[in-house]
C-alpha positions in Angstrom: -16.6 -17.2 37.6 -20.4 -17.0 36.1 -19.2 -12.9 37.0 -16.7 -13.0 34.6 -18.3 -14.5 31.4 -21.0 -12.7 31.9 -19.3 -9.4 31.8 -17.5 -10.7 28.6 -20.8 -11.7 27.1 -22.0 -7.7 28.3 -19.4 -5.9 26.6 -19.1 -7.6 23.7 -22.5 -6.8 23.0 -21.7 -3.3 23.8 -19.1 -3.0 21.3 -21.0 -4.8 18.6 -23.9 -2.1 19.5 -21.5 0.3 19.1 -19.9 -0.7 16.2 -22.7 -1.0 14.1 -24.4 2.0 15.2 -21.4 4.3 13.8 -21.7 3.1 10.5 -18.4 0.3 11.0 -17.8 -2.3 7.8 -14.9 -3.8 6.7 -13.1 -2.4 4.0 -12.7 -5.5 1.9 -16.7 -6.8 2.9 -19.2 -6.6 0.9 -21.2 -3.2 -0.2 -24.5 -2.9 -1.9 -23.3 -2.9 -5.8 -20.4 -5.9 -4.5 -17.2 -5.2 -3.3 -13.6 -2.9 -3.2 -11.7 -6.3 -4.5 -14.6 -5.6 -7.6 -13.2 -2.4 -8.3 -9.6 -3.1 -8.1 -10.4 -4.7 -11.0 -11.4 -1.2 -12.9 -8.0 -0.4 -12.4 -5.2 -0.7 -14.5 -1.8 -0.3 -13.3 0.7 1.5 -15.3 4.5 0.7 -16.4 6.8 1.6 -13.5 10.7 1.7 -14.1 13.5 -0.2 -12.9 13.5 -4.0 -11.6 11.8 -1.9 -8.4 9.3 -1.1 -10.4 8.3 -4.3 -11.7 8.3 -5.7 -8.4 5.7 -3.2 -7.1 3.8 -3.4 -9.8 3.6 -7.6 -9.4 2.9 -6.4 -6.1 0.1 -4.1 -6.3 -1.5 -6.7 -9.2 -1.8 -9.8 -6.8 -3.3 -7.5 -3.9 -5.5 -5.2 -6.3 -6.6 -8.6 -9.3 -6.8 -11.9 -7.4 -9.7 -12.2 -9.7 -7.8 -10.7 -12.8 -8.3 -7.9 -14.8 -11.2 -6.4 -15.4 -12.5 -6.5 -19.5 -13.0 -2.6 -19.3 -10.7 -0.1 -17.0 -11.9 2.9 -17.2 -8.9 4.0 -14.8 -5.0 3.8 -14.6 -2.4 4.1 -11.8 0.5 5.7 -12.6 3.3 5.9 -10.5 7.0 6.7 -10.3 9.7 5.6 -7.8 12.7 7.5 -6.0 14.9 5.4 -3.9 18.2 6.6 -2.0 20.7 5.1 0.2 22.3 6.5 2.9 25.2 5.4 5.7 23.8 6.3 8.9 26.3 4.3 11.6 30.2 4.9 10.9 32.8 2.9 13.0 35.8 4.9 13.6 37.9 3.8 10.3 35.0 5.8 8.5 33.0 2.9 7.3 29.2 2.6 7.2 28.1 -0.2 9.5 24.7 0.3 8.4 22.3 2.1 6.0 19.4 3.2 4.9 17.3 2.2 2.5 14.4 4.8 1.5 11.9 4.5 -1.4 9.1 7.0 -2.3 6.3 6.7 -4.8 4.6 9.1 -5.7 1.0 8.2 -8.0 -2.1 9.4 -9.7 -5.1 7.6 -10.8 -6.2 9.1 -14.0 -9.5 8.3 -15.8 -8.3 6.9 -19.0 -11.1 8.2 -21.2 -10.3 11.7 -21.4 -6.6 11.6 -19.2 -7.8 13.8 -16.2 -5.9 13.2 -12.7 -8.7 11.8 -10.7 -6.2 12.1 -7.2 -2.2 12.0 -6.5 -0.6 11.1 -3.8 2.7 9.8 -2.3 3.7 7.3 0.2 7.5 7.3 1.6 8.6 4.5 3.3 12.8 3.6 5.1 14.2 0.6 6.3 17.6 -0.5 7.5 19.9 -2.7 7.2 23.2 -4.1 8.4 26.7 -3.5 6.3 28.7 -6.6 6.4 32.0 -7.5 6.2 31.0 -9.5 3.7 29.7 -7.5 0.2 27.6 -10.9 -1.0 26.2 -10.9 2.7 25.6 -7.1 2.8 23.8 -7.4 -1.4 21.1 -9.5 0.3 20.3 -7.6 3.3 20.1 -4.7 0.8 17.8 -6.8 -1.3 15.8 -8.1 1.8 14.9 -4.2 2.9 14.1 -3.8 -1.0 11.8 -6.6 -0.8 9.9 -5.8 2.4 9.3 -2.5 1.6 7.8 -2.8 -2.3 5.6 -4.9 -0.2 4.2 -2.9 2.5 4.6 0.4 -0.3 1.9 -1.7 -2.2 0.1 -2.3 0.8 -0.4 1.2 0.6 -0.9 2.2 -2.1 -3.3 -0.3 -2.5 -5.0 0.5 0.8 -5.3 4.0 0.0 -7.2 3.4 -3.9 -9.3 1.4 -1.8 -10.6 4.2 0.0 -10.5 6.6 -2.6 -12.6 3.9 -4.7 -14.9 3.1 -1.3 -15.1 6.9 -0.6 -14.7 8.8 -3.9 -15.4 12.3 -2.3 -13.0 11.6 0.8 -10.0 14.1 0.6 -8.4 16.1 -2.0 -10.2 18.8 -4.4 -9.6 16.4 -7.3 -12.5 15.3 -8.9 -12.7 12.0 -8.2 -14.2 8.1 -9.4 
């Protein structure tokens, strides 16, 4: 037994050893001039089209400004959304069973003094959902894919400014923050 939890106690002192020796820190913890959730706040997010849109953007605003906005943003995200839907399962009278719901956004943080593209990517995300006999029934499955995935897209996109903010010479030839 006293084997046990001492062996517990030995390798989580290990891994804390370890840990800290390779440089580990949380993304959202604190840094020396304060914090990523500091700089969100720096960044303003552009218009986005479509009731999609909107909801990504409402998204990406309560994970990037708990805080609110900054006074002065000296960057922007811009960002544009495809979405398509597709039948992937056919019973044998030739009617989708279920779909597919795919949404892309593609973005770019541009510094807004002068306009230049500081870094673009894109993040592409699918879910699916069942086709009902019932069209009000199959409307908010569609909406419920919809939902989730704005949400984890903003995750992302989030998630990835984060990094670019943390780590502004990480990836991409782009002059960066």
């Amino acid at each position: 037994m006293w084997w046990s939890r001492f062996s517990f106690t030995a390798l989580a002192a290990v891994v804390a050893i370890v840990l800290s020796g390779c440089g580990f820190h949380p993304l959202y913890g604190k840094k020396d001039d304060g914090s990523v959730r500091s700089d969100f706040g720096q960044v303003a997010i552009g218009p986005i089209d479509d009731r999609e849109g909107q909801m990504l953007k409402n998204e990406l605003s309560t994970l990037m400004h708990p805080r609110g906005i900054a006074s002065r943003q000296p960057y922007r995200l811009d960002i544009s959304l495809t979405e398509s839907k597709s039948g992937v399962a056919v019973s044998k009278n030739k009617f989708s069973t279920r779909s597919n719901y795919s949404i892309q956004a593609s973005y770019q943080m541009v510094r807004v003094a002068d306009g230049a593209p500081l870094f673009s990517d894109s993040v592409s995300l699918t879910g699916s959902y069942n086709v009902l006999s019932s069209e009000y029934g199959t409307q908010i499955a569609e909406k419920d894919v919809k939902a989730r995935l704005i949400r984890e897209l903003a995750k992302s996109i989030a998630n990835r400014v984060a990094l670019r903010l943390l780590y502004p010479s990480a990836q991409g030839s782009a002059q960066t923050p």
